[in-house]
PyMOL Python script that loads the backbone (N, CA, C, O; Angstrom):
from pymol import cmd

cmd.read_pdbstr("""\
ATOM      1  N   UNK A   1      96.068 -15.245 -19.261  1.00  0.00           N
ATOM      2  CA  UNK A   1      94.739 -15.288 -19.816  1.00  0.00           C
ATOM      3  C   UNK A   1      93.838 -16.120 -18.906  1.00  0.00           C
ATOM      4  O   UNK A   1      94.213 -17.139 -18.327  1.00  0.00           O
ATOM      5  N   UNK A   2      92.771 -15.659 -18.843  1.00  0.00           N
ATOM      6  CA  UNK A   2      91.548 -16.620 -17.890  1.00  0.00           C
ATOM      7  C   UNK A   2      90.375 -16.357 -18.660  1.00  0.00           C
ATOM      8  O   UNK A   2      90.081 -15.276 -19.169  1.00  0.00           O
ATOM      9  N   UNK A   3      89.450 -17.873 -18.732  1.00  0.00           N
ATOM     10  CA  UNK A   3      88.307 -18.070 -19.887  1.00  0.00           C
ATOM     11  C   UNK A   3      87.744 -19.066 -19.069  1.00  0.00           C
ATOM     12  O   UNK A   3      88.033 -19.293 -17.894  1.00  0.00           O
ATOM     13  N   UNK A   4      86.595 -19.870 -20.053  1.00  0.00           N
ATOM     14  CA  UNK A   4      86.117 -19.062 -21.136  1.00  0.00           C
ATOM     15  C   UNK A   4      85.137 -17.315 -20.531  1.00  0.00           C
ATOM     16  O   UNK A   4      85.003 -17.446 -19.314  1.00  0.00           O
ATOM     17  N   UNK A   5      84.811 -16.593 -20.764  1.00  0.00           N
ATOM     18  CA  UNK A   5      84.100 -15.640 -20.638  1.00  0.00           C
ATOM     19  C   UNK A   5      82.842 -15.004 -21.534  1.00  0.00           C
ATOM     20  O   UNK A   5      82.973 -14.243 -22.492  1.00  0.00           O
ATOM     21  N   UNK A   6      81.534 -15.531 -20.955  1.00  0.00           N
ATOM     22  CA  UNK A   6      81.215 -16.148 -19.461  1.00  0.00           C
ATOM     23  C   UNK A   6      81.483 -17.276 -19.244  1.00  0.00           C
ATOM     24  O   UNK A   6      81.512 -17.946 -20.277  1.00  0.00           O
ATOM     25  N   UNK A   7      81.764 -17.975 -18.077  1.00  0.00           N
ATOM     26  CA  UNK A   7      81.917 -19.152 -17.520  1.00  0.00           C
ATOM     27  C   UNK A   7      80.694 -19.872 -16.975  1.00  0.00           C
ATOM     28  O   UNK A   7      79.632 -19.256 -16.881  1.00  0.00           O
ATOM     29  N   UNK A   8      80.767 -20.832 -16.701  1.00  0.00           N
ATOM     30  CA  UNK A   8      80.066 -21.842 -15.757  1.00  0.00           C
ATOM     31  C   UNK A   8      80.471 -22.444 -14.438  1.00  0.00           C
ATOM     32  O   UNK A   8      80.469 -22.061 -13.268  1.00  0.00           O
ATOM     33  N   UNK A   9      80.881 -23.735 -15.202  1.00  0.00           N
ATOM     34  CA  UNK A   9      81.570 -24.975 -13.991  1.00  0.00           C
ATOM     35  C   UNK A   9      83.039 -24.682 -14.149  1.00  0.00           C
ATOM     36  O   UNK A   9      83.576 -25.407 -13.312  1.00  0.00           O
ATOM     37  N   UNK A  10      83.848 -24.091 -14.697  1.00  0.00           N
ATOM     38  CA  UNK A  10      85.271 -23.962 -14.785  1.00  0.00           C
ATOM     39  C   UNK A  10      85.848 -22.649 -15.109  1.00  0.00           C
ATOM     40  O   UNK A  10      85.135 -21.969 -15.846  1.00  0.00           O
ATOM     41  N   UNK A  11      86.608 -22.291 -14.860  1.00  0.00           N
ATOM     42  CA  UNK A  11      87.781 -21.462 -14.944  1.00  0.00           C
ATOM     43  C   UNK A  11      89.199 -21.841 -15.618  1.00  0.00           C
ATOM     44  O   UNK A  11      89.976 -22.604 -15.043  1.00  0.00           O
ATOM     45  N   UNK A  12      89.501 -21.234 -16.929  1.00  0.00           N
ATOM     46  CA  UNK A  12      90.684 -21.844 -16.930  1.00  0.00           C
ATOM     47  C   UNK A  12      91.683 -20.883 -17.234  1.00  0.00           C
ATOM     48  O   UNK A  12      91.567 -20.198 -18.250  1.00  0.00           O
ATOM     49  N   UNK A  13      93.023 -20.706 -16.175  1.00  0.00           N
ATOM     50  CA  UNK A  13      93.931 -20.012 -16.108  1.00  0.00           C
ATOM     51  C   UNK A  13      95.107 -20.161 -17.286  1.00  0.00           C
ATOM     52  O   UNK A  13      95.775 -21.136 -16.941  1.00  0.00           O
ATOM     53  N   UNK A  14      95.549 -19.715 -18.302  1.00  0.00           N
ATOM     54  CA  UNK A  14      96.535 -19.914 -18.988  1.00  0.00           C
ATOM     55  C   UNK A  14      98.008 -18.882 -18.484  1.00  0.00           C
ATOM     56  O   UNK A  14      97.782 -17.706 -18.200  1.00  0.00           O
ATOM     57  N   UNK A  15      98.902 -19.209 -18.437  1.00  0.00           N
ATOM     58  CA  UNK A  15      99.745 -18.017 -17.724  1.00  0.00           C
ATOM     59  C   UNK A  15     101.233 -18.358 -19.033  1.00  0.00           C
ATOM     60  O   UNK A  15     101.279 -19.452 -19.596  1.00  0.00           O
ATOM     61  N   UNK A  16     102.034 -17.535 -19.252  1.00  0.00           N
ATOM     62  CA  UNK A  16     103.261 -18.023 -19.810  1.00  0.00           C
ATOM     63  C   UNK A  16     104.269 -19.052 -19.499  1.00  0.00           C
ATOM     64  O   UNK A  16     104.756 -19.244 -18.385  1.00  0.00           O
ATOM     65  N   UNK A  17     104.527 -19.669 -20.537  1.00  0.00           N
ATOM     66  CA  UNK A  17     105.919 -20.474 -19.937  1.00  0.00           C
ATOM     67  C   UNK A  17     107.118 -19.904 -18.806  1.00  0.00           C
ATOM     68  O   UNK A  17     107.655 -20.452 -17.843  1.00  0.00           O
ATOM     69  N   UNK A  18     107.243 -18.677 -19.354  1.00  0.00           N
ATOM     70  CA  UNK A  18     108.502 -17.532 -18.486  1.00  0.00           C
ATOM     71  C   UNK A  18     108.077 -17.260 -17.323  1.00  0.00           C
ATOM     72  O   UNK A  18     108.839 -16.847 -16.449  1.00  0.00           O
ATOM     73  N   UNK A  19     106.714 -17.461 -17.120  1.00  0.00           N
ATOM     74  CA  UNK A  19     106.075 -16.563 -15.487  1.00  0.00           C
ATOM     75  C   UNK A  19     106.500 -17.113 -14.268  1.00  0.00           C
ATOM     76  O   UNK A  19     106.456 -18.330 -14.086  1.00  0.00           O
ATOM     77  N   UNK A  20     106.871 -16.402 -13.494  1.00  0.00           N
ATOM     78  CA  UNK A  20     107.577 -16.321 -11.949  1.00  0.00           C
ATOM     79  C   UNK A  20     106.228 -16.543 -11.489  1.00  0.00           C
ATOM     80  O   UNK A  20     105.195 -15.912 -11.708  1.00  0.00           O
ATOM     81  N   UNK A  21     106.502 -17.762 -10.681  1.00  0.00           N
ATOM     82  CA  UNK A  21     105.755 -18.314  -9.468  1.00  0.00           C
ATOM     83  C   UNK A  21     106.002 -18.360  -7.872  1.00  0.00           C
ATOM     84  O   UNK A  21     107.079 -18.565  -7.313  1.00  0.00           O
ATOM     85  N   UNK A  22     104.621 -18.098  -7.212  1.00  0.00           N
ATOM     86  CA  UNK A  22     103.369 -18.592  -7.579  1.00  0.00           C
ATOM     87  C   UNK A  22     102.717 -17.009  -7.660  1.00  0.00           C
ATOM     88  O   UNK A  22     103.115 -15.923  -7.238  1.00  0.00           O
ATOM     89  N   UNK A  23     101.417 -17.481  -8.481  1.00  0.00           N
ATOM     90  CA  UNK A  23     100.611 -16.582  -9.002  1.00  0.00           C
ATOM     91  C   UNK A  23      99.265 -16.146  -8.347  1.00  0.00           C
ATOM     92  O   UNK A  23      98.443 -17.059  -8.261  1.00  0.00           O
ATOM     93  N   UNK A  24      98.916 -15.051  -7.915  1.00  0.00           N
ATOM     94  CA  UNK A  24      97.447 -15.444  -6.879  1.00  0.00           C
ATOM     95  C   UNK A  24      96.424 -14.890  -7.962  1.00  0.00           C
ATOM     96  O   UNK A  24      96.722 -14.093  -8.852  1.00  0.00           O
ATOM     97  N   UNK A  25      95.186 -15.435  -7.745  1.00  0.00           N
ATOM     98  CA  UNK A  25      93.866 -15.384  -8.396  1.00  0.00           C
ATOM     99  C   UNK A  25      93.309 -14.624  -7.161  1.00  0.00           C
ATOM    100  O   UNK A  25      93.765 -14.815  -6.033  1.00  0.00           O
ATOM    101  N   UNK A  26      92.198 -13.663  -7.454  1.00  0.00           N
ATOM    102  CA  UNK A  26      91.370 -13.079  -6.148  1.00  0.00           C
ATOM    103  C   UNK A  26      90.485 -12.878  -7.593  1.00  0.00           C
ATOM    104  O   UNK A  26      90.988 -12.688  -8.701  1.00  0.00           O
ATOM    105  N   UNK A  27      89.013 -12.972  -7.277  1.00  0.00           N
ATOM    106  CA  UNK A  27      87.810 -12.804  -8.076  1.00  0.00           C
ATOM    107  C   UNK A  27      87.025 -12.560  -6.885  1.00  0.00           C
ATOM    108  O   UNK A  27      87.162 -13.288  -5.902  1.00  0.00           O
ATOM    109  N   UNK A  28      86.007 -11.346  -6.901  1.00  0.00           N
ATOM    110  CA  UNK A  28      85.345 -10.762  -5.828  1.00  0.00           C
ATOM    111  C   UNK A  28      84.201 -10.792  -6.870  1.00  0.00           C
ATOM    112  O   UNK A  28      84.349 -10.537  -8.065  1.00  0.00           O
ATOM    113  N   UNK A  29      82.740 -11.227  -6.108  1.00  0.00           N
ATOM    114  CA  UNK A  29      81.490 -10.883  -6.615  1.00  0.00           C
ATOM    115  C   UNK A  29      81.024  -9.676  -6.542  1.00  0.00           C
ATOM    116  O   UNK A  29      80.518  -9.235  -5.510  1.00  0.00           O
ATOM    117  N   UNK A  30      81.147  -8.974  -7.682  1.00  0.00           N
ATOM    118  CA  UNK A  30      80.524  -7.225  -7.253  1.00  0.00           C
ATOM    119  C   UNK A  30      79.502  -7.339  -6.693  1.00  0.00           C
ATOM    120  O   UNK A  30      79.466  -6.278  -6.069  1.00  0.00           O
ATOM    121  N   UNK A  31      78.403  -7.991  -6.391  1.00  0.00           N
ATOM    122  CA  UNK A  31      77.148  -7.555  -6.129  1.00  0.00           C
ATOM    123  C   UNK A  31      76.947  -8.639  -4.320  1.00  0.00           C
ATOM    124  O   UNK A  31      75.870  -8.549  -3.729  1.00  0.00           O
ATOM    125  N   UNK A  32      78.008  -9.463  -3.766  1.00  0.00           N
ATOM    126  CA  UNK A  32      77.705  -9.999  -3.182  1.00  0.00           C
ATOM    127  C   UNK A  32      79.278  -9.851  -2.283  1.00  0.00           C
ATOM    128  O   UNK A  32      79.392 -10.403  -1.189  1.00  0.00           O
ATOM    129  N   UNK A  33      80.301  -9.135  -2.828  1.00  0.00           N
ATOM    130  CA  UNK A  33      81.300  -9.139  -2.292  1.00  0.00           C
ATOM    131  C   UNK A  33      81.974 -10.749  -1.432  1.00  0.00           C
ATOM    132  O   UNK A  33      82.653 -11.084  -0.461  1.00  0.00           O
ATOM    133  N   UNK A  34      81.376 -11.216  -2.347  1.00  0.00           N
ATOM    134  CA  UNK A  34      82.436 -12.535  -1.484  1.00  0.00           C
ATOM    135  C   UNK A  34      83.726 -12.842  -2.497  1.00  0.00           C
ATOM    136  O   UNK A  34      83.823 -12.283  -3.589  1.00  0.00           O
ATOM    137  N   UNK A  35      84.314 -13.420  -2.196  1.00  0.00           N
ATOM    138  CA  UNK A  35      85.928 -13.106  -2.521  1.00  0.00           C
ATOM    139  C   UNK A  35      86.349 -14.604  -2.593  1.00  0.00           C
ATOM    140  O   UNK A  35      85.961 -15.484  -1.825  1.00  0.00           O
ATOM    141  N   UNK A  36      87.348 -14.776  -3.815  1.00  0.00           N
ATOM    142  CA  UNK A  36      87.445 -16.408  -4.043  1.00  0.00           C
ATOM    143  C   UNK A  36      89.510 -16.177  -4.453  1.00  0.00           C
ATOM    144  O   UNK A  36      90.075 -15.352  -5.171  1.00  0.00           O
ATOM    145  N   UNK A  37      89.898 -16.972  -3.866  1.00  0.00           N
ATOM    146  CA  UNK A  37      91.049 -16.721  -4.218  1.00  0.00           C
ATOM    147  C   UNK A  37      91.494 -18.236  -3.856  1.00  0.00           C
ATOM    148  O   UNK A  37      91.047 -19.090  -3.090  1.00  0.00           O
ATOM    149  N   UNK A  38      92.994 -18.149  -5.105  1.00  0.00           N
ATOM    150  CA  UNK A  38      93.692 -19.764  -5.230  1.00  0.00           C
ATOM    151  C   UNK A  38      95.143 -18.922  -5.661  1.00  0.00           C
ATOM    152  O   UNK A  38      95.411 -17.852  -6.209  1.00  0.00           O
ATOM    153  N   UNK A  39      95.916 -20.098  -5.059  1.00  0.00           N
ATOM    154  CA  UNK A  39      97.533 -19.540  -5.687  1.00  0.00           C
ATOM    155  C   UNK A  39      97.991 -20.768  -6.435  1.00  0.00           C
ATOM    156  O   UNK A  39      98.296 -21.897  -6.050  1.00  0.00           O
ATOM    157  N   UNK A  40      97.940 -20.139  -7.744  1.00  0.00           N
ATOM    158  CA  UNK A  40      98.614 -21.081  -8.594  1.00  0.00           C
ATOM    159  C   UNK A  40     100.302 -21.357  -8.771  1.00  0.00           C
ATOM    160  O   UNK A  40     101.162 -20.476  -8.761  1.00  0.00           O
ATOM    161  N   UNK A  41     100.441 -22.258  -8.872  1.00  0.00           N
ATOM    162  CA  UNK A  41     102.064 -22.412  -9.777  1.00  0.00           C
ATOM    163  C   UNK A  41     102.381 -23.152 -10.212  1.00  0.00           C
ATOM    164  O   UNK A  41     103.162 -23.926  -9.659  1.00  0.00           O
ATOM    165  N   UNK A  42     101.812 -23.373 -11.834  1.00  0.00           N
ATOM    166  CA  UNK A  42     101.566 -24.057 -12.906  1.00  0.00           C
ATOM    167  C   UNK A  42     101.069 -22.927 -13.697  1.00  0.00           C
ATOM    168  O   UNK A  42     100.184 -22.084 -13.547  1.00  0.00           O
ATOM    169  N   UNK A  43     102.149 -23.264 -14.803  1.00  0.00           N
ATOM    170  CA  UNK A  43     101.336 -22.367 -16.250  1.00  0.00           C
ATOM    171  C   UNK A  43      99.507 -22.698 -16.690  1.00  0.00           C
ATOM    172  O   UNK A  43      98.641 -21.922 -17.095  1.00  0.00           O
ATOM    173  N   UNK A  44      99.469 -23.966 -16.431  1.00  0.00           N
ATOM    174  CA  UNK A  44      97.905 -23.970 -16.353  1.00  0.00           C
ATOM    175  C   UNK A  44      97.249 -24.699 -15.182  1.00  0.00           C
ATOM    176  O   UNK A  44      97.400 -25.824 -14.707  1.00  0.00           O
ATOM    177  N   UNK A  45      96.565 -23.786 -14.922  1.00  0.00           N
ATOM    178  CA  UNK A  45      95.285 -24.332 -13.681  1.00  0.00           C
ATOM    179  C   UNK A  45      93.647 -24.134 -14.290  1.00  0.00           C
ATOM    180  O   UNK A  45      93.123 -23.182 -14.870  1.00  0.00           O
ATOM    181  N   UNK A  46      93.095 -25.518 -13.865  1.00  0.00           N
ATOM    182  CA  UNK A  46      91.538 -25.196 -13.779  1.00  0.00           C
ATOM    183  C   UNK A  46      90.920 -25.280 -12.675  1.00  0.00           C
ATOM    184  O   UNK A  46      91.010 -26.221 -11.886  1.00  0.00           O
ATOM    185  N   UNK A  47      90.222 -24.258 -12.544  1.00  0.00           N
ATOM    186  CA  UNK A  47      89.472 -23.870 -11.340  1.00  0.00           C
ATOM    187  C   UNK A  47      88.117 -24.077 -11.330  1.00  0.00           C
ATOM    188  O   UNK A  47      87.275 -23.215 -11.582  1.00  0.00           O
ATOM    189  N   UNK A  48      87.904 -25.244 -11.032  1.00  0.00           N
ATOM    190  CA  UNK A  48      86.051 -25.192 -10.272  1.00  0.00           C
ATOM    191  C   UNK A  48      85.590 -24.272  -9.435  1.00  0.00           C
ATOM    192  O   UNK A  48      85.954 -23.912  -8.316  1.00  0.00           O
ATOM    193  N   UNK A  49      84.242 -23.759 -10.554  1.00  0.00           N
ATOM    194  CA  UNK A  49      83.817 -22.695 -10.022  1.00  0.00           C
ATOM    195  C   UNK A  49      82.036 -23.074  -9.856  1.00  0.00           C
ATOM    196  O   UNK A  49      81.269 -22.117  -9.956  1.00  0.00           O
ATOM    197  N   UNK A  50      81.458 -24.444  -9.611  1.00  0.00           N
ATOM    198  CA  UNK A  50      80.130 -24.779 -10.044  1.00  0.00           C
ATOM    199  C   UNK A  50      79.741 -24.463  -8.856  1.00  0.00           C
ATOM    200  O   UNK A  50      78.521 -24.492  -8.692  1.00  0.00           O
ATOM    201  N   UNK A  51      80.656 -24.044  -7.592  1.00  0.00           N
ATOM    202  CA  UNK A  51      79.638 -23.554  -6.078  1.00  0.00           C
ATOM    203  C   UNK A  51      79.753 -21.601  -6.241  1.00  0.00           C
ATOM    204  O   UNK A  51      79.574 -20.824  -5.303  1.00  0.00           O
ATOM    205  N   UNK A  52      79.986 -21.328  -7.231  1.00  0.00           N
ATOM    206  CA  UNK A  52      79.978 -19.713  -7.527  1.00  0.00           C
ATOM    207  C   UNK A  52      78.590 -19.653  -7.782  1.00  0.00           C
ATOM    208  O   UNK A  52      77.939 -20.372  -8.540  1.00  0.00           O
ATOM    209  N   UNK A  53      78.104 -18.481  -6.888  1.00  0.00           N
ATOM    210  CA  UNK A  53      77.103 -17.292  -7.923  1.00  0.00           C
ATOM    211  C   UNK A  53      76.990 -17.203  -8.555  1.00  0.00           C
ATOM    212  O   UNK A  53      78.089 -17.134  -9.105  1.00  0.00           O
ATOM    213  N   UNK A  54      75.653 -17.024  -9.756  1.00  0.00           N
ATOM    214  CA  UNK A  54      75.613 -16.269 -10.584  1.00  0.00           C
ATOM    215  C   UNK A  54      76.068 -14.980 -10.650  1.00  0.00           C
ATOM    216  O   UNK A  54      75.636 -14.473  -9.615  1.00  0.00           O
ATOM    217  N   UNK A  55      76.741 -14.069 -11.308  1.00  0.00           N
ATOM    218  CA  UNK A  55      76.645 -12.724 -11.391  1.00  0.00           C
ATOM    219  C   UNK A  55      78.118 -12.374 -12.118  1.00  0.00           C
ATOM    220  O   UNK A  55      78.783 -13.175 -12.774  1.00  0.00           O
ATOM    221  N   UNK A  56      78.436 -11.073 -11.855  1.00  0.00           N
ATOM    222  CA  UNK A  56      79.638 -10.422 -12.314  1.00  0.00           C
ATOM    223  C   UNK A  56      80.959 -10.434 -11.380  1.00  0.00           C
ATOM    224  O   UNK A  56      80.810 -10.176 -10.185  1.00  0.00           O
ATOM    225  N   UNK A  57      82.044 -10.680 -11.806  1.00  0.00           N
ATOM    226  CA  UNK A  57      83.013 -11.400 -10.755  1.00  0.00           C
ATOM    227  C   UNK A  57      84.637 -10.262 -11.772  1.00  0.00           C
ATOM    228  O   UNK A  57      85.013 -10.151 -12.939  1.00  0.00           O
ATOM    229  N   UNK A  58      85.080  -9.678 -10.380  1.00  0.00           N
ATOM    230  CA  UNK A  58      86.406  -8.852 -10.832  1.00  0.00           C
ATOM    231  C   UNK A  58      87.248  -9.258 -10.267  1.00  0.00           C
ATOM    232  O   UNK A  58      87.321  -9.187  -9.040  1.00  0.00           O
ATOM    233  N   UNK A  59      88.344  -9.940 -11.209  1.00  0.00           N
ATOM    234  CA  UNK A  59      89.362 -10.666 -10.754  1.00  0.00           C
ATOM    235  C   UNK A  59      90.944  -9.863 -11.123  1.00  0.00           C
ATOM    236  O   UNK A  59      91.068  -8.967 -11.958  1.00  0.00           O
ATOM    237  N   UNK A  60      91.859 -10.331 -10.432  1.00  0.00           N
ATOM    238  CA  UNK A  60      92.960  -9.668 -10.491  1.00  0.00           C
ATOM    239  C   UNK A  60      94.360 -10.904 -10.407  1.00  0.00           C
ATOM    240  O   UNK A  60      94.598 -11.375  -9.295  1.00  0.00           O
ATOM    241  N   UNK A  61      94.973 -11.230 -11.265  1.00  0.00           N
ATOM    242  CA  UNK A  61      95.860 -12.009 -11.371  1.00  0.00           C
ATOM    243  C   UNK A  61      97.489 -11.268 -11.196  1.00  0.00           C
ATOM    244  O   UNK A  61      98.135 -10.784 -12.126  1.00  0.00           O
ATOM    245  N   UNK A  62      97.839 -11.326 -10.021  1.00  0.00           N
ATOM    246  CA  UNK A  62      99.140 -10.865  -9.109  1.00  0.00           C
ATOM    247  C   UNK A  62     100.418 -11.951  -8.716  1.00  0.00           C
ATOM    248  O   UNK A  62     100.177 -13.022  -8.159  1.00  0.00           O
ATOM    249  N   UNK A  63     101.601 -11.586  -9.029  1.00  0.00           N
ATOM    250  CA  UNK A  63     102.691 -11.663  -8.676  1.00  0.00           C
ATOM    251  C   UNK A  63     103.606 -11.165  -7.715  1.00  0.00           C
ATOM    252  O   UNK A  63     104.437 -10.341  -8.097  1.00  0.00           O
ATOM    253  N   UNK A  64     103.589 -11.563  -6.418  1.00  0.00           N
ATOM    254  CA  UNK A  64     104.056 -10.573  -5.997  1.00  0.00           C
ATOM    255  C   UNK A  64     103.281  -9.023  -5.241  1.00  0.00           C
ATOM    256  O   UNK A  64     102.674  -9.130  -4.176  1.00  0.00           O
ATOM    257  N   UNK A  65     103.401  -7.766  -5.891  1.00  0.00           N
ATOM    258  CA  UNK A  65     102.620  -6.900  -5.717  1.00  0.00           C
ATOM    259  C   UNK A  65     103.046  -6.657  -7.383  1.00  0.00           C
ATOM    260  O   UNK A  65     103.190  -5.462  -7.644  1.00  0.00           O
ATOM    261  N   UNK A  66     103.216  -7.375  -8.272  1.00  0.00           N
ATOM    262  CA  UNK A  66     102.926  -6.910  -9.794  1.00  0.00           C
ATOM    263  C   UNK A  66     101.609  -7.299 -10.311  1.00  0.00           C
ATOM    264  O   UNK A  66     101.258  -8.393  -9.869  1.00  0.00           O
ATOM    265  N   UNK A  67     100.722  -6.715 -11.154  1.00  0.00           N
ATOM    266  CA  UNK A  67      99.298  -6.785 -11.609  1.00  0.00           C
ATOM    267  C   UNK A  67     100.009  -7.477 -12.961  1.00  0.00           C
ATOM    268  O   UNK A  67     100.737  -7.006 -13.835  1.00  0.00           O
ATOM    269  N   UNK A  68      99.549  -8.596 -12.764  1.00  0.00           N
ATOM    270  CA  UNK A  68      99.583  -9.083 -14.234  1.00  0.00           C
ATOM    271  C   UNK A  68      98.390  -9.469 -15.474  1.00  0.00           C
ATOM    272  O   UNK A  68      98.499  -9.741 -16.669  1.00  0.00           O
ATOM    273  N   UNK A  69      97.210  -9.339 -14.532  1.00  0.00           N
ATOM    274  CA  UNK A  69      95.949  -9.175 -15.828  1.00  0.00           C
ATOM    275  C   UNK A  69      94.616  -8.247 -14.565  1.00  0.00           C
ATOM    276  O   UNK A  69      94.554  -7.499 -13.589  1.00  0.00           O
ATOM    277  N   UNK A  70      94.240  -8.602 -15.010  1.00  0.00           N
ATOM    278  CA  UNK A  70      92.706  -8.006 -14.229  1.00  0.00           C
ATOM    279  C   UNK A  70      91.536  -7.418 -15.131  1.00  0.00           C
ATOM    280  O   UNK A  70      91.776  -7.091 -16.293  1.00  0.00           O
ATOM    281  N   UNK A  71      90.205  -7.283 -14.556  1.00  0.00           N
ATOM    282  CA  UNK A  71      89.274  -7.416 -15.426  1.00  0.00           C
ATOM    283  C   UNK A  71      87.992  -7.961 -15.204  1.00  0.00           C
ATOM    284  O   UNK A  71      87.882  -8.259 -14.014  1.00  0.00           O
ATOM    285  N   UNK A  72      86.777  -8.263 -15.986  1.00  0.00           N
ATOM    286  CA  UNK A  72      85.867  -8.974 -15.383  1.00  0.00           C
ATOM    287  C   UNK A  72      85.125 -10.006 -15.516  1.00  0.00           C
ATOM    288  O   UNK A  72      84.346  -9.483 -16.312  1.00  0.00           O
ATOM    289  N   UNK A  73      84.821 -10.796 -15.422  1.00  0.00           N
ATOM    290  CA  UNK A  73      83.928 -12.218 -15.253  1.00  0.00           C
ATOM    291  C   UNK A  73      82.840 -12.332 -14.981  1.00  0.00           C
ATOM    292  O   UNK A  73      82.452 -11.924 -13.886  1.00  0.00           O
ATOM    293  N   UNK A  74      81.592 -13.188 -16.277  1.00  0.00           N
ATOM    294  CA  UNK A  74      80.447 -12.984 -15.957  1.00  0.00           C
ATOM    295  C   UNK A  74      80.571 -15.076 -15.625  1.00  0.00           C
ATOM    296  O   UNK A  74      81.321 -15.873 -16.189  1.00  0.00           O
ATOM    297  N   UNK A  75      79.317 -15.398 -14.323  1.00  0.00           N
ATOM    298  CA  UNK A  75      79.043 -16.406 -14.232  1.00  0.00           C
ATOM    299  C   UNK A  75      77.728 -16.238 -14.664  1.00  0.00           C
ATOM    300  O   UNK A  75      77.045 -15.215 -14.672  1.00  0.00           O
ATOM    301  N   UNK A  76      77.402 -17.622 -15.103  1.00  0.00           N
ATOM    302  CA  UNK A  76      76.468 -17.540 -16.080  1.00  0.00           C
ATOM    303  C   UNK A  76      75.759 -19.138 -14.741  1.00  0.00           C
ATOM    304  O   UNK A  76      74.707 -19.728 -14.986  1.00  0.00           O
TER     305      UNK A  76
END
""", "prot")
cmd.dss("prot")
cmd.show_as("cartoon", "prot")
cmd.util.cbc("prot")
cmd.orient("prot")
């Protein structure tokens, strides 16, 4: 899970107790294509996001080459 949605100054990653690490984050700005990525490995990470864009942000949370969430993100 990743929240709140919309966001601001933070990002916060919730992942399962069971999840195989490490985990990569990639969030791309649709409208500006810049690309933000972190590899977690910790069931929870918060991610400062207060030097992000405003706009709409599609992120993809991967294991490996397994898709484990994906979806989209408004910065507010």
């Amino acid at each position: 899970m990743i929240g709140p949605n919309p966001f601001d100054e933070i990002l916060i990653v919730q992942l399962s107790e069971g999840q195989d690490f490490p985990v990569d984050l990639i969030a791309t700005n649709t409208s500006t294509d810049k690309a933000f990525r972190d590899r977690i490995f910790t069931s929870k990470k918060i991610v400062d996001t207060s030097n992000f864009p405003p706009g709409l942000y599609q992120y993809v949370l991967k294991h490996e080459d397994k898709v484990l969430e994906e979806g989209y993100l408004k910065k507010i």
